[in-house]
ROSEZA-755802 format. One record per residue (C-alpha): residue in three letters; x, y, z. Coordinates in steps of 0.2 Angstrom, whole numbers. Example, Ala and Ser with C-alpha at 12.3 -4.5 7.8 and 13.67 -1.06 7.14 Angstrom:
> ALA | 62 | -22 | 39
> SER | 68 | -5 | 36
***
This chain:
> UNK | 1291 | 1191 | -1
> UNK | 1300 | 1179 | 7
> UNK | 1318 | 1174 | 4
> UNK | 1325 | 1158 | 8
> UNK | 1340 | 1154 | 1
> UNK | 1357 | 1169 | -1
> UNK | 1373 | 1165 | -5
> UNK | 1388 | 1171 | 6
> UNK | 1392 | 1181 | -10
> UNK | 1377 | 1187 | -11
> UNK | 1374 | 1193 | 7
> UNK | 1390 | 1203 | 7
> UNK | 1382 | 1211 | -8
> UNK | 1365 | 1215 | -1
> UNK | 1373 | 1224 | 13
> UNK | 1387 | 1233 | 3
> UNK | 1373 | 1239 | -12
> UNK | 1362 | 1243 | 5
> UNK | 1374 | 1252 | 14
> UNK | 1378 | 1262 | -2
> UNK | 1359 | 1265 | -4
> UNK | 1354 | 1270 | 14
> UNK | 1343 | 1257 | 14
> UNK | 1352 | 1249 | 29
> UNK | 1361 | 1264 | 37
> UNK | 1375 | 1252 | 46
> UNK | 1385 | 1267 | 54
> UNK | 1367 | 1268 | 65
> UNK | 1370 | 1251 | 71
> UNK | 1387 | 1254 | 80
> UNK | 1387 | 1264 | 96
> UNK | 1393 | 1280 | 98
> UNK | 1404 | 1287 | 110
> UNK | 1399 | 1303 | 118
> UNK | 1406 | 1315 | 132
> UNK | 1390 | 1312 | 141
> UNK | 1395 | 1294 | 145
> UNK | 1399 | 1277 | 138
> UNK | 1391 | 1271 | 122
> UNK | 1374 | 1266 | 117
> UNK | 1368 | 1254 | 101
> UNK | 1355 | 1259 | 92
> UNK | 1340 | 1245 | 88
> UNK | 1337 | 1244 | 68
> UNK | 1317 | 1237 | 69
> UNK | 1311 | 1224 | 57
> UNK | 1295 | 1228 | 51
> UNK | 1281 | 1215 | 51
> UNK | 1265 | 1211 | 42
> UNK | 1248 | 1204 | 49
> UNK | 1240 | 1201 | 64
> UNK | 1258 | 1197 | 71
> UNK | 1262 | 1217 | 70
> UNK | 1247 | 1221 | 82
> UNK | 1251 | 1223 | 102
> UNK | 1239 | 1210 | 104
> UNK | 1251 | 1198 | 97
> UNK | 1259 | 1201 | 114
> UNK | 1277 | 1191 | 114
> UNK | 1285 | 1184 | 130
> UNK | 1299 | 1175 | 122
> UNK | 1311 | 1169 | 108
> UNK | 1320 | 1158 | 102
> UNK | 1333 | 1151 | 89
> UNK | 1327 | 1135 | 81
> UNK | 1341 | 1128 | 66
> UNK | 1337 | 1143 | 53
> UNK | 1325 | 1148 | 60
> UNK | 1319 | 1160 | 74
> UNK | 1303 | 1155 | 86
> UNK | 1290 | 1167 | 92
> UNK | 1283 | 1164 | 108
> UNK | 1266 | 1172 | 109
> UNK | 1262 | 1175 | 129
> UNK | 1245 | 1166 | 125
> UNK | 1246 | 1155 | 108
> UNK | 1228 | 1151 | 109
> UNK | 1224 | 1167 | 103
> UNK | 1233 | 1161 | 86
> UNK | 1224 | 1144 | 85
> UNK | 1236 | 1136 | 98
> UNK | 1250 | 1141 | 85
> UNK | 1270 | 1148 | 91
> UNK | 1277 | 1158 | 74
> UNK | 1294 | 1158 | 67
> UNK | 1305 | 1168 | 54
> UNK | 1321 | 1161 | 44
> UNK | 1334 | 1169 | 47
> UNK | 1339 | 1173 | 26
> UNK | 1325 | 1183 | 27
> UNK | 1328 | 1193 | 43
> UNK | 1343 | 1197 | 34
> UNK | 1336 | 1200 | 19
> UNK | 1324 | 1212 | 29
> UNK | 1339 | 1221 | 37
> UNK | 1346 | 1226 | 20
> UNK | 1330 | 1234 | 13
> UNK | 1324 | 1218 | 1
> UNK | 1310 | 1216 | 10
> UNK | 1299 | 1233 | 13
> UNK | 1283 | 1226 | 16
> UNK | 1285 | 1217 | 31
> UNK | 1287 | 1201 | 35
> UNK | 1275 | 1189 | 39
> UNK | 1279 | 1174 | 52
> UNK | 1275 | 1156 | 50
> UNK | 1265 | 1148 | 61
> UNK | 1273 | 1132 | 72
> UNK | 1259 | 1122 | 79
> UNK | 1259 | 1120 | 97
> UNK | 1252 | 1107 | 111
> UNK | 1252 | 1112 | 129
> UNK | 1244 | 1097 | 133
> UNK | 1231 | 1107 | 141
> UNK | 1241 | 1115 | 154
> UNK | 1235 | 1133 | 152
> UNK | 1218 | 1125 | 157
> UNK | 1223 | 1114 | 170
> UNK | 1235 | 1126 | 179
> UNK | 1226 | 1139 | 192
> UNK | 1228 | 1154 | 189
> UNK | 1236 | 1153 | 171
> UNK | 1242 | 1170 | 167
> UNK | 1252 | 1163 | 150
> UNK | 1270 | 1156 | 144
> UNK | 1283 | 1166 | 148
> UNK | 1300 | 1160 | 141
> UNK | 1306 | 1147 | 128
> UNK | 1322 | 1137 | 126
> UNK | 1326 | 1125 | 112
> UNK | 1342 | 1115 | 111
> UNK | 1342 | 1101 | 97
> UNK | 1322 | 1091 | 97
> UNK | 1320 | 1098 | 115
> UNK | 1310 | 1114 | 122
> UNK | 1307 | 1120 | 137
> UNK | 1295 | 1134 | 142
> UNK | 1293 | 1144 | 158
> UNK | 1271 | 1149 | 164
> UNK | 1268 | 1160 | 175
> UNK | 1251 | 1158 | 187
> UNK | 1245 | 1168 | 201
> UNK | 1237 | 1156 | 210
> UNK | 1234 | 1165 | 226
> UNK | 1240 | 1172 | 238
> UNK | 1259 | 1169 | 229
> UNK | 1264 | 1168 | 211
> UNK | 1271 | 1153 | 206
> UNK | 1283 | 1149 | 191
> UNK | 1284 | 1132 | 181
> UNK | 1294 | 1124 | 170
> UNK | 1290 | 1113 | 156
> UNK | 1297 | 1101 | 144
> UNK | 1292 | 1095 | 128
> UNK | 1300 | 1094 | 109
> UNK | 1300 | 1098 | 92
> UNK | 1297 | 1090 | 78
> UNK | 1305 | 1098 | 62
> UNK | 1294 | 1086 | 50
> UNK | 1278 | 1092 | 55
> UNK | 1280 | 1108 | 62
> UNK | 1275 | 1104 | 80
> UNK | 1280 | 1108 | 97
> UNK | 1272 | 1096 | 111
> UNK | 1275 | 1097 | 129
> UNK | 1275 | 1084 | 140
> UNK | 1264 | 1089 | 155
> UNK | 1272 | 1075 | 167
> UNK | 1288 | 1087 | 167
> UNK | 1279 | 1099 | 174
> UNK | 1289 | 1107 | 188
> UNK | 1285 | 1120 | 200
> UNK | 1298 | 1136 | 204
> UNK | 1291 | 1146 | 220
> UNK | 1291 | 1165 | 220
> UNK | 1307 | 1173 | 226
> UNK | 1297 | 1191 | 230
> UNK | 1280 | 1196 | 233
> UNK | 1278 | 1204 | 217
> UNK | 1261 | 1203 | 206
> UNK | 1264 | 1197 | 187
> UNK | 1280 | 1193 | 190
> UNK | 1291 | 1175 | 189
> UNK | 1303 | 1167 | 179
> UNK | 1303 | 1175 | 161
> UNK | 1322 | 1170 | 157
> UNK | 1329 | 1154 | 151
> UNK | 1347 | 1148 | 146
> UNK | 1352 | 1131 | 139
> UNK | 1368 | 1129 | 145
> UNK | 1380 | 1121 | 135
> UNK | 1380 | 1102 | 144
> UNK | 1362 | 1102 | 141
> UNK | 1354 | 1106 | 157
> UNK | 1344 | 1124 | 158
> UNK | 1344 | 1138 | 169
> UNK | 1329 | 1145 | 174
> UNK | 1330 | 1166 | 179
> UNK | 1318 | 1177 | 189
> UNK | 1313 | 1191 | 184
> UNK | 1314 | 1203 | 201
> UNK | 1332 | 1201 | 207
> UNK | 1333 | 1218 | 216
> UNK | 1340 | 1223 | 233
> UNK | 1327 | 1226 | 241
> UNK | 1314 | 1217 | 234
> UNK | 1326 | 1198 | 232
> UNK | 1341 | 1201 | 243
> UNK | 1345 | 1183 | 240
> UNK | 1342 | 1177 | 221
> UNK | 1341 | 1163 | 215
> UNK | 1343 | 1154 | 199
> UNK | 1332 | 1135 | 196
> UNK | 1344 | 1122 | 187
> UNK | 1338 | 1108 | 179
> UNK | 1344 | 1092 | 167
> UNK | 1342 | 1090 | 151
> UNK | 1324 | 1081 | 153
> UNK | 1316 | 1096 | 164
> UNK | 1318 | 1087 | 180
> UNK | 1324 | 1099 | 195
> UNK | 1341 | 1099 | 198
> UNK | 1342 | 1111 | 212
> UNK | 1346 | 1130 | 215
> UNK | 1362 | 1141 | 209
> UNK | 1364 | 1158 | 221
> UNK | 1360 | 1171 | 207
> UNK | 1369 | 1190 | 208
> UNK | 1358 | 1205 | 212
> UNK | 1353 | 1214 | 198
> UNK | 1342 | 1229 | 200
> UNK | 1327 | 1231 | 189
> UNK | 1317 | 1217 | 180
> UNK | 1326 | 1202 | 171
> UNK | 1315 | 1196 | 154
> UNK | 1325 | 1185 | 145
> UNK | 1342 | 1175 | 141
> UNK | 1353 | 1168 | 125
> UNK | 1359 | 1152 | 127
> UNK | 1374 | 1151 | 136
> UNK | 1392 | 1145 | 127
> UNK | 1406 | 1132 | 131
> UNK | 1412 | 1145 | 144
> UNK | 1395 | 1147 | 152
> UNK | 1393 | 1164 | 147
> UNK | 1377 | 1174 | 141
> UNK | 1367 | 1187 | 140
> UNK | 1350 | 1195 | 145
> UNK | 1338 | 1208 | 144
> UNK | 1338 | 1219 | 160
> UNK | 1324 | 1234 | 158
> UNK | 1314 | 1245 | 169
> UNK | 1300 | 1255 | 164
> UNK | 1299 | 1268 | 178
> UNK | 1280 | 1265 | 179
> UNK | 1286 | 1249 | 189
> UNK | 1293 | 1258 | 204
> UNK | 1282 | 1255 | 218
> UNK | 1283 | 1235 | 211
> UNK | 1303 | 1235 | 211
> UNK | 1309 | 1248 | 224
> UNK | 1325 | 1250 | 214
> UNK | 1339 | 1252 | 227
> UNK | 1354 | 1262 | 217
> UNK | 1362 | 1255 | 202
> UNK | 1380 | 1247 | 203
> UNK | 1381 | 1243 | 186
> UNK | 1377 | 1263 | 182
> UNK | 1389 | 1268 | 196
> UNK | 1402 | 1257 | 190
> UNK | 1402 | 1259 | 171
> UNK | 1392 | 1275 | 169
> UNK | 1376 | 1278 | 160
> UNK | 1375 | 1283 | 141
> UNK | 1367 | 1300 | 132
> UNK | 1349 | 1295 | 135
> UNK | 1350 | 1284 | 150
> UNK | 1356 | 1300 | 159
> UNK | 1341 | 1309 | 153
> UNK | 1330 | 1294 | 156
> UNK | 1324 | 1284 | 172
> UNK | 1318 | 1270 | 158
> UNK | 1333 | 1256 | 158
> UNK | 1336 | 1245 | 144
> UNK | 1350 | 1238 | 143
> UNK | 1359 | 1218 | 139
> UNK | 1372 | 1214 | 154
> UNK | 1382 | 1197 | 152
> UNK | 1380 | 1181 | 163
> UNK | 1390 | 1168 | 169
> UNK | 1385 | 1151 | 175
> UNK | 1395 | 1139 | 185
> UNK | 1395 | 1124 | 197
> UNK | 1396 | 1137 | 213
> UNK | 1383 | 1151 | 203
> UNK | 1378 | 1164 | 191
> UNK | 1387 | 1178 | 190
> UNK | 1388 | 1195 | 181
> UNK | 1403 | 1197 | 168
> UNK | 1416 | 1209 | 173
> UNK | 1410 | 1223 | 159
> UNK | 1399 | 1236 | 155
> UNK | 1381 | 1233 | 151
> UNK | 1376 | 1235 | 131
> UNK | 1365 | 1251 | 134
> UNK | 1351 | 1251 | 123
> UNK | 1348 | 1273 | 114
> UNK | 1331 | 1275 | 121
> UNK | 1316 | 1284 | 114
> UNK | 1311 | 1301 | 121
> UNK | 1298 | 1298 | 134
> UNK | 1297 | 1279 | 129
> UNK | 1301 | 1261 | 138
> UNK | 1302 | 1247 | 127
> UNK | 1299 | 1232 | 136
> UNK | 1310 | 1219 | 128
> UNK | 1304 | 1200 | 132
> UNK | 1315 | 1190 | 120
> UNK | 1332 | 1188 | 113
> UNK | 1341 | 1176 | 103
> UNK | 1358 | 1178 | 94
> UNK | 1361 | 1183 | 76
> UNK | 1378 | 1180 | 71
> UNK | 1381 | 1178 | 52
> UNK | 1399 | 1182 | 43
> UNK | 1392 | 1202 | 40
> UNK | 1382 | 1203 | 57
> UNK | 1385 | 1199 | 77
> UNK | 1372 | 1202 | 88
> UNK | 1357 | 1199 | 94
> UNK | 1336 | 1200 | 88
> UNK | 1326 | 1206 | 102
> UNK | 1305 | 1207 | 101
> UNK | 1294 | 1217 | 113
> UNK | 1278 | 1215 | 122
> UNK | 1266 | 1227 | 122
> UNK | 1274 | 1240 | 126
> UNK | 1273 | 1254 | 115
> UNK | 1269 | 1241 | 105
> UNK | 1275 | 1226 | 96
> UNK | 1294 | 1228 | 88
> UNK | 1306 | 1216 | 82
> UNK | 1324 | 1224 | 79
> UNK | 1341 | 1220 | 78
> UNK | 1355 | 1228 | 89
> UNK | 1374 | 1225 | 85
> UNK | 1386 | 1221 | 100
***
């Protein structure tokens, strides 16, 4: 089923008949605070239907695109060179129970204007950014005998449903630690147009002086912003307000240890660590960014700690605000691991 159009009326009484039904259990949504430590927020997953619901679907990125949300498949050619999107009356819809069986993403045809053939070592697209007609995507290749990250630019057309890059704007971002599979998997269009490119490895002692790659509004580089050190793995970014604040996905599956060398955690020093991080060496957590003229810098406040599964990372790669008069907070869609999940989490 899919719904397109709810009143503000009728919203507030989809989650009101919903909440009174169990149907979409609100009280799970909002942390709780325990004598263990600080408060976690519980994810509410959004089922979907089709091929899209299999780990093969393998998500890198997403994106928020008018009404709708864009699903960034890792590799699109494995869906007929096609990205995916969702409306956002029907996510909603979905959260309130309307939609049971579910839901099933439009295809967004895309043109990479043959840059996953033409770049060595292509390992797929990593992150996506859309701010009015413009989009800009981050690939990853491991060209040997150092990763390499690009950006590139493109836009969208809302008549005909494509994206197209522009393979002229193609512009390399080297390797800030010698990590395999790792690069630049965040993005953040900041509020004067130009975008901010983040790596994903920003540890002590694996990137003791991080870096974030700027760029205008057409994709050109437009120099380098000192970056704060943030242990564990950085995946992906909203985009960023008047105030140059915004917020990205910071996970660690402990598998990744040898890879990251995680020094000790200031963020879990300083604010603490909630019921299941304590019991957990998996992290999955949201922390809250800052960009200026001088830098990036972390926000004075706790991390929003994700409630963990029992003996289960999620790796996280995309995030995107929701933000309608009932809900604040934020869609986030794994990769493949444990599998692929889209869900919701309240701020």
């Amino acid at each position: 089923m899919r719904l397109r159009l709810l009143t503000g009326a009728v919203l507030a009484g989809v989650l009101l008949l919903a909440t009174a039904c169990s149907r979409l259990p609100l009280a799970r949504l909002l942390p709780e605070a325990t004598a263990a430590g600080p408060a976690e927020h519980g994810v509410t997953l959004i089922p979907l239907a089709g091929a899209l619901a299999e780990r093969d679907a393998e998500f890198s990125g997403l994106a928020r695109w008018g009404d709708e949300y864009v699903l960034l498949p890792q590799y699109p050619a494995r869906y007929g060179g096609n990205l995916f999107t969702l409306g956002e009356t029907e996510i909603v819809a979905a959260l309130a129970g309307l939609d049971g069986d579910g839901l099933a993403p439009v295809p967004l045809a895309f043109d990479d204007g043959g840059l996953s053939s033409a770049i060595r070592g292509f390992e797929g697209f990593e992150a996506i950014a859309i701010a009015g007609d413009r989009v800009y995507l981050t690939i990853e290749a491991d060209d040997g005998p150092t990763m390499t990250g690009y950006l590139v630019a493109g836009t969208i057309d809302a008549a005909s449903r494509r994206i197209t890059l522009d393979p002229a704007t193609l512009a390399p971002m080297a390797e800030q630690a010698p990590i395999d599979n790792m690069s630049y998997e965040a993005l953040t269009v900041l509020a004067d147009g130009r975008v901010l490119a983040l790596y994903e490895a920003n540890g002590a002692n694996v990137n003791p002086q991080p870096v974030a790659h700027l760029f205008d509004a057409a994709g050109a580089p437009a120099g380098t912003l000192p970056s704060p050190t943030i242990e564990y793995r950085i995946t992906d970014a909203t985009p960023a307000g008047a105030d140059g604040r915004f917020w990205a996905i910071n996970y660690y599956f402990p598998g990744d240890e040898a890879k990251l060398v995680p020094a000790a955690d200031p963020l879990a020093e300083r604010y603490g660590e909630g019921a299941t991080h304590a019991a957990n060496r998996a992290v999955e957590r949201l922390v809250e960014l800052q960009a200026t003229e001088t830098g990036v810098m972390l926000v004075d406040q706790p991390p929003l700690q994700l409630s963990l599964l029992p003996g289960v990372a999620r790796n996280w790669e995309g995030i995107a605000p929701l933000q309608t008069e009932y809900l604040d907070g934020f869609l986030l869609v794994s990769d493949t691991f444990p599998a692929t999940m889209l869900g919701f989490v309240e701020k």
